[in-house]
N, C-alpha and C positions, 0 to 999 in steps of 0.2 A: 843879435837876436838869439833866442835861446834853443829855434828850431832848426836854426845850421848844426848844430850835433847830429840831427837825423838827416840833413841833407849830408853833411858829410859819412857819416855810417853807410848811408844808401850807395854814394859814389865810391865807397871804399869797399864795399862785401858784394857779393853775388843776391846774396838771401839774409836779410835781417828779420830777426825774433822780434816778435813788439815784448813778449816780457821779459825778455832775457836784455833787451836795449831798456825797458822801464825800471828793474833794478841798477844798472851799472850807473843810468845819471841821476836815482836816489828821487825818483819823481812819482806820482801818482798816476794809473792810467786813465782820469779824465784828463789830467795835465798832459800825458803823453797822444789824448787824441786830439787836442787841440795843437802840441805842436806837429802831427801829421799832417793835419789839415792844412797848415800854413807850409809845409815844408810840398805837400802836394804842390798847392799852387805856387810853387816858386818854381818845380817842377813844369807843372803845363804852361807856364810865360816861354818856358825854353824847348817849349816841342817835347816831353818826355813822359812818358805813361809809368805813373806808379802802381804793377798789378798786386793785391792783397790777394791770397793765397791760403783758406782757410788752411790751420792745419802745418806748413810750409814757413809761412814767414810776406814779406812783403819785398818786392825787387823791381829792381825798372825794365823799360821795355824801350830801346832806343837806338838810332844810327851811331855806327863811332865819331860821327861827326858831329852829331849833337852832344854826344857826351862828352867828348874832348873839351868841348866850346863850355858847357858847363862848368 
């Protein structure tokens, strides 16, 4: 699936740019909020809050326990 780019970006950064992540994988930002959406809820199946951060960027909100398991 093509929304694991964002789930991995998310698990790999503190703070991701959504246009600075919309250039690098060459995609549209309708395309880039639909794989949000989907990488959200991949998110909340595992217990993990994706907070969006006018201004900042988008980062999760999580146990290291949950994230590890992730």
């Amino acid at each position: 699936r093509e929304y694991f780019v964002v789930v991995e970006a998310l698990l790999k950064q503190d703070i991701v740019q959504i246009n600075k992540l919309t250039s690098e994988l060459y995609v549209s930002r309708n395309m880039m909020d639909v794989y949000l959406r989907e990488a959200t809820e991949w998110f909340e199946k595992r217990e993990i809050l994706v907070v969006k951060k006018r201004g900042a960027g988008i980062s999760l909100k999580t146990t290291e326990h949950t994230y590890r398991l992730a």
